[in-house]
C-alpha positions in Angstrom: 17.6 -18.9 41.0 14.1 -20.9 40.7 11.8 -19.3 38.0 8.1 -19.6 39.7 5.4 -21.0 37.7 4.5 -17.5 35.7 7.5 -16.6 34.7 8.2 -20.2 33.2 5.3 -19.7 31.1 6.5 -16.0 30.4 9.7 -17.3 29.3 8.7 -19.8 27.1 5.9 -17.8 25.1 8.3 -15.2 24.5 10.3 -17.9 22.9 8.0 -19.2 21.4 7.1 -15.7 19.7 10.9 -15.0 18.8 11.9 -18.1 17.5 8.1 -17.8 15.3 8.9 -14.3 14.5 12.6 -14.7 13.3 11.0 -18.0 11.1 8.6 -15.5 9.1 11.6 -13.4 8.9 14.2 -15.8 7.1 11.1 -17.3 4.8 9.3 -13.8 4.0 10.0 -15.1 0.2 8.5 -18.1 0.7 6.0 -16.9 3.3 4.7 -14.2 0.7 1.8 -16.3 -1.2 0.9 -17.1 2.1 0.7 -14.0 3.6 -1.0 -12.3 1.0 -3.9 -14.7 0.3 -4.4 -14.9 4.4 -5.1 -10.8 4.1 -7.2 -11.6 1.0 -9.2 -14.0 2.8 -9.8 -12.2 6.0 -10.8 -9.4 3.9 -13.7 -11.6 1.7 -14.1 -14.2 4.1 -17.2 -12.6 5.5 -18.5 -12.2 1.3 -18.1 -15.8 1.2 -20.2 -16.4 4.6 -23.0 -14.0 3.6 -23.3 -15.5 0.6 -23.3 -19.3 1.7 -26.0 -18.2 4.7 -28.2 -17.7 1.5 -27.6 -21.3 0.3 -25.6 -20.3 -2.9 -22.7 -23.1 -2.6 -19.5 -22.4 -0.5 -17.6 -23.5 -3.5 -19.3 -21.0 -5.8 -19.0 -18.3 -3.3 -15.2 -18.7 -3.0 -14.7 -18.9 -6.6 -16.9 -15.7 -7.0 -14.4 -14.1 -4.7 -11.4 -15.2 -5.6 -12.3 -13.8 -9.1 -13.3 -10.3 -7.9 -10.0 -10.7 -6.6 -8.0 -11.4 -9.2 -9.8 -9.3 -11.4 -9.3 -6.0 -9.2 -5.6 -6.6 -9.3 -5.7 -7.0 -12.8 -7.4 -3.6 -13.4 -4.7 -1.9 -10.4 -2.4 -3.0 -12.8 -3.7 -2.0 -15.7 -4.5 1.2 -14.8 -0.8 2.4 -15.4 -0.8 1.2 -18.9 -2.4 4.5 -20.2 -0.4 6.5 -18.3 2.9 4.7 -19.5 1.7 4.6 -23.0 0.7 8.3 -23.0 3.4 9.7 -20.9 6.4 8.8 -23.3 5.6 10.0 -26.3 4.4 13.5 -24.7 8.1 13.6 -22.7 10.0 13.2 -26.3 7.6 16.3 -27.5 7.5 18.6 -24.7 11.2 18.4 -23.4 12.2 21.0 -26.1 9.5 22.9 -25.4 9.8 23.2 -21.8 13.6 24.1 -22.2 12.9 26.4 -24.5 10.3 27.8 -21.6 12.9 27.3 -18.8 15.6 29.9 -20.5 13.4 32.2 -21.7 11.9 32.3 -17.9 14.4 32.5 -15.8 17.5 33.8 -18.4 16.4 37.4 -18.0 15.2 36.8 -13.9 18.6 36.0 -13.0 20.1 38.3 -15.1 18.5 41.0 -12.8 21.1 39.4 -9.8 23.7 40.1 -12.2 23.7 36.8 -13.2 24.1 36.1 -16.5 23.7 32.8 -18.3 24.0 31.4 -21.6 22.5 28.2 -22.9 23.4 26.4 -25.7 19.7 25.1 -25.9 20.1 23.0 -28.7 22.5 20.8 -27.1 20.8 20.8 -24.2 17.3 19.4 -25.7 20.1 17.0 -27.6 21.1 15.6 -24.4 18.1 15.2 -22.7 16.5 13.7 -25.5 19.5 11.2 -25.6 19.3 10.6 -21.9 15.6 9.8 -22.1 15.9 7.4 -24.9 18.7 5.4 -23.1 17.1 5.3 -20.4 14.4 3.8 -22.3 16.8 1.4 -23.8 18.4 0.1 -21.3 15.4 0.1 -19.2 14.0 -2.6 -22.0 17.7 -4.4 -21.9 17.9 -5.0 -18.7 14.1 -6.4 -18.5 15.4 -8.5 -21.3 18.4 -9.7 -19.6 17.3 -10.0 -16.5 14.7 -12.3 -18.3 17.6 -14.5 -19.4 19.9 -14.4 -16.3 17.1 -13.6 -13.4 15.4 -17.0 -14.1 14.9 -17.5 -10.2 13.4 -14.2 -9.9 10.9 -14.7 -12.4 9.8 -17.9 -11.5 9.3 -16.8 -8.1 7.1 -13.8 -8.8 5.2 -16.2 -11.5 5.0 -18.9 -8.9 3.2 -16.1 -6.4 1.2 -14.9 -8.7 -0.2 -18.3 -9.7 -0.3 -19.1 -6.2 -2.2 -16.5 -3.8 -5.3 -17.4 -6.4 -4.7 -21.0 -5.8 -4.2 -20.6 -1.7 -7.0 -18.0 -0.9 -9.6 -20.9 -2.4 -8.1 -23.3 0.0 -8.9 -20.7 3.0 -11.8 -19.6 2.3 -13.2 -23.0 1.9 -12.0 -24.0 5.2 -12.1 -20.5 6.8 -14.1 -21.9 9.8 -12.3 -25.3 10.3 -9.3 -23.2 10.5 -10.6 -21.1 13.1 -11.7 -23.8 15.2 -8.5 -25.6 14.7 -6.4 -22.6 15.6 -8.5 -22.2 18.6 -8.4 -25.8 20.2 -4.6 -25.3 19.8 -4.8 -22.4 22.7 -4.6 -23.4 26.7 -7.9 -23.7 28.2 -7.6 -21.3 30.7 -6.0 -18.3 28.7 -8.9 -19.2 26.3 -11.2 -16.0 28.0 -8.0 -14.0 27.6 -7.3 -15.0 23.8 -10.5 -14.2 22.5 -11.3 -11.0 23.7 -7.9 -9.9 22.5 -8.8 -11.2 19.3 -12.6 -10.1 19.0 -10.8 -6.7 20.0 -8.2 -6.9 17.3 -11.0 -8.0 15.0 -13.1 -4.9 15.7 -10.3 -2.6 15.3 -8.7 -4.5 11.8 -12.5 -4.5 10.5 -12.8 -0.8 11.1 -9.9 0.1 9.9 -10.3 -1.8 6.9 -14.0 -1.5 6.1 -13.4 2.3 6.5 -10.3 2.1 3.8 -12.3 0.6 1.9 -14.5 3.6 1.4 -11.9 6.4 2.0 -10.5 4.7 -1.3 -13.3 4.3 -3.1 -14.6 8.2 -2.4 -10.9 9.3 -3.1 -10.5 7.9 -6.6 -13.7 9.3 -7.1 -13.0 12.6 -6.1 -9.4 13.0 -8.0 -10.7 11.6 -10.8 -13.1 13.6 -11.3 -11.3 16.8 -9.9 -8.5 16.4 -12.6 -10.8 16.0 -15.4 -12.9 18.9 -14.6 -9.1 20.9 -14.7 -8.8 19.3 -18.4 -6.2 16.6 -17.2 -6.4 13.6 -20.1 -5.5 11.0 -17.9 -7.7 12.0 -15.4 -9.5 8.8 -14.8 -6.1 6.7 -14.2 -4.5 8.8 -12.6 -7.3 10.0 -10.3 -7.9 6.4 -9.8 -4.9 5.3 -8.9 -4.1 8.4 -6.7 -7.4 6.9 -5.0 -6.4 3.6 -4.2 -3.1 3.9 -3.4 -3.4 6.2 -0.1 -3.6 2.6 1.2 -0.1 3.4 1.6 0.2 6.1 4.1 2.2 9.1 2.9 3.8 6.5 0.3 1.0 6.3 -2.2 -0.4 9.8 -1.7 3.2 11.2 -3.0 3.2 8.5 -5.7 -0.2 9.7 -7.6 0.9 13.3 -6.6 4.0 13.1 -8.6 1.9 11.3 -11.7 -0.7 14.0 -11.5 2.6 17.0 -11.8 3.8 15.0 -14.5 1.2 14.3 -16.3 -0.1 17.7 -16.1 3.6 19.5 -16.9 3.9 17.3 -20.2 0.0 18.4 -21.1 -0.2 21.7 -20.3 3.4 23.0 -20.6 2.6 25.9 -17.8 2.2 26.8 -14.7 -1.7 26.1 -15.2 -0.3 22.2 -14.3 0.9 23.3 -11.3 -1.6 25.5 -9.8 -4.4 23.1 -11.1 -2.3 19.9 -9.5 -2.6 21.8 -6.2 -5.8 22.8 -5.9 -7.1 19.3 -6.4 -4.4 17.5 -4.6 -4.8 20.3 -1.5 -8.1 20.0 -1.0 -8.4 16.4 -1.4 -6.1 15.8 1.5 -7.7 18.3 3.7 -10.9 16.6 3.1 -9.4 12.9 3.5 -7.5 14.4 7.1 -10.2 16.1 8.2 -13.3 14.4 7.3 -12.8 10.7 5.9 -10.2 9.4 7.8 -11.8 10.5 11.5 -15.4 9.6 10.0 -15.0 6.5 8.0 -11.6 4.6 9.6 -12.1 6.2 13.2 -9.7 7.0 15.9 -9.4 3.6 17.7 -6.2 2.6 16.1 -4.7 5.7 17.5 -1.1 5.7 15.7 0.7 8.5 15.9 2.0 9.7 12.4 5.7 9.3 13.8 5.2 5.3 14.4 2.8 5.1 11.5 6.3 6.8 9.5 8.6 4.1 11.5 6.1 0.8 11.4 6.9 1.4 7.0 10.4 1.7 7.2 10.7 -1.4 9.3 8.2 -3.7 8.0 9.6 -2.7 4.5 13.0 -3.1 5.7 12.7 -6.4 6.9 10.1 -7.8 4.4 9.8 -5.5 1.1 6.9 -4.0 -0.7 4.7 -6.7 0.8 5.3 -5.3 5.1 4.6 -1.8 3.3 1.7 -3.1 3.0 1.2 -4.7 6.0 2.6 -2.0 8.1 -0.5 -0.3 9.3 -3.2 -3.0 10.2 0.1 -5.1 11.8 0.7 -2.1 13.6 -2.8 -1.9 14.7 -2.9 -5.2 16.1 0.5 -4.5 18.2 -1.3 -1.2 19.4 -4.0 -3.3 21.0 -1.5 -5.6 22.6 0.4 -2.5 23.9 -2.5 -0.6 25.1 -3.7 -4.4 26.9 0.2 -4.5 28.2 -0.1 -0.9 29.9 -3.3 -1.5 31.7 -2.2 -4.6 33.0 1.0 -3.0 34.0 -1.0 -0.3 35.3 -2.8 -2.4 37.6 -0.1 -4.4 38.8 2.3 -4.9 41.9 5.3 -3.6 40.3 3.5 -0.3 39.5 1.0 0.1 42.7 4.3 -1.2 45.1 
């Protein structure tokens, strides 16, 4: 069987994208510092060419944004440090109490079943005030340990965190020589093709990234200030960080909803926690669903919520927290190539006969 001149070249760039694809795959470790400061610099990238139209000098533009960088993921990071600090002490204080609660709630509610139960409440606070500081313990052993024994481990997530600083200056400075090297590397005549796939998946990543940007930024906002008004003291971090992480679809939104319940239980000690947790967390994601989302990131990525749930799983499957992250705007980019696919296919013999 002789292979015509098409579906050679078929062939081969589908090799070319499996054997490329199954690469990334077995150096995702490696790949990581990479990979993160390429997503870092197509995000500040156009900072850095504003700023350089209006002669400041590329070099001082890059370090200004690798600085803003570094410095917002030092204050992500830091804003769980409050939380932490707060949220142990109040757990050794209000476990007794809210046994105490428990059994005097729902003692007498099940005893109307003809259930009747008897605690021995003192050895139950006992216990879970032992289980709580072991877990503490051994939480602080095994960081210890795996300090002495995990050496490889720690050097690599020291060697990526000194790293995506170090790489991101090297793109941005050569953002454009990139780009034009990238692009001499593509055929000539699948040139026309090539970019207006890219220009497309550049207006749809922009979008969609641009109008995260904001959802974020009004969502931290909003919780923040929503849990202070219901008395929460750890309003601001964990508003804020309820905010920011709904970059996470579904992920992050359940994260900073179990850190408001908790923070809120070991406060309050009532069902005040509860109600107050919902109100602000309910209305917040009717408002991000309804209005934000549709308004600020649009409807051109189009995922449904069933591959948006499966495009997570995979990506995190195959390449940890860090295809989490990527998930969604990778996704986005394959949902431009499928929709491209389809009206091609659409238009073709094999479909028209």
């Amino acid at each position: 069987m002789t292979l015509t001149s098409p579906q050679r070249q078929t062939l081969t760039w589908t090799a070319i994208a499996v054997v490329t694809f199954t690469l990334v795959w077995l150096l995702s470790s490696a790949l990581t510092p990479f990979i993160i400061a390429a997503v870092l610099g197509y995000v500040l990238h156009p900072a850095v060419e504003w700023l350089v139209r209006r002669r400041v000098p590329r070099w001082l533009a890059v370090s200004m944004m690798v600085l803003v960088a570094i410095v917002a993921a030092l204050a992500s990071v830091l804003l769980i440090v409050p939380v932490i600090t707060k949220e142990i002490p109040l757990l050794r204080q209000q476990i007794p109490l809210l046994v105490d609660r428990l059994d005097k709630s729902f003692a007498p509610w099940l005893a109307q079943f003809g259930i009747n139960v008897s605690l021995d409440m003192a050895s139950v606070k006992a216990y879970v005030l032992k289980f709580v500081d072991a877990n503490l313990e051994e939480g602080v052993a095994t960081l210890l340990n795996s300090a002495r024994v995990g050496t490889g481990f720690v050097l690599t997530l020291l060697s990526t965190l000194l790293l995506v600083p170090v790489v991101l200056a090297y793109l941005l400075m050569d953002w454009q020589k990139l780009l034009r090297m990238a692009h001499s590397m593509v055929p000539p005549r699948m040139r026309p093709a090539v970019d207006g796939f890219l220009d497309e998946c550049d207006d749809v990543l922009g979008q969609y990234l641009r109008g995260q940007l904001l959802v974020m930024l009004i969502l931290a906002g909003y919780y923040a200030v929503g849990l202070a008004l219901a008395g929460f003291d750890l309003a601001v971090p964990v508003g804020i960080f309820t905010g920011l992480a709904v970059c996470i679809p579904y992920i992050g939104f359940g994260l900073g909803l179990a850190l408001a319940l908790l923070a809120g239980v070991l406060q309050f000690a009532s069902w005040y926690a509860l109600i107050a947790v919902a109100v602000v967390y309910g209305i917040g994601q009717l408002v991000e669903s309804i209005f934000l989302t549709p308004r600020l990131v649009g409807e051109r990525i189009g995922l449904h919520p069933l591959v948006v749930i499966f495009a997570l799983l995979a990506f995190g499957n195959l390449f940890g927290f860090l295809g989490v992250l990527l998930a969604l705007p990778v996704s986005a980019i394959g949902f431009v190539a499928v929709r491209r696919v389809r009206k091609a296919y659409l238009s073709s013999r094999l479909f028209l006969g």
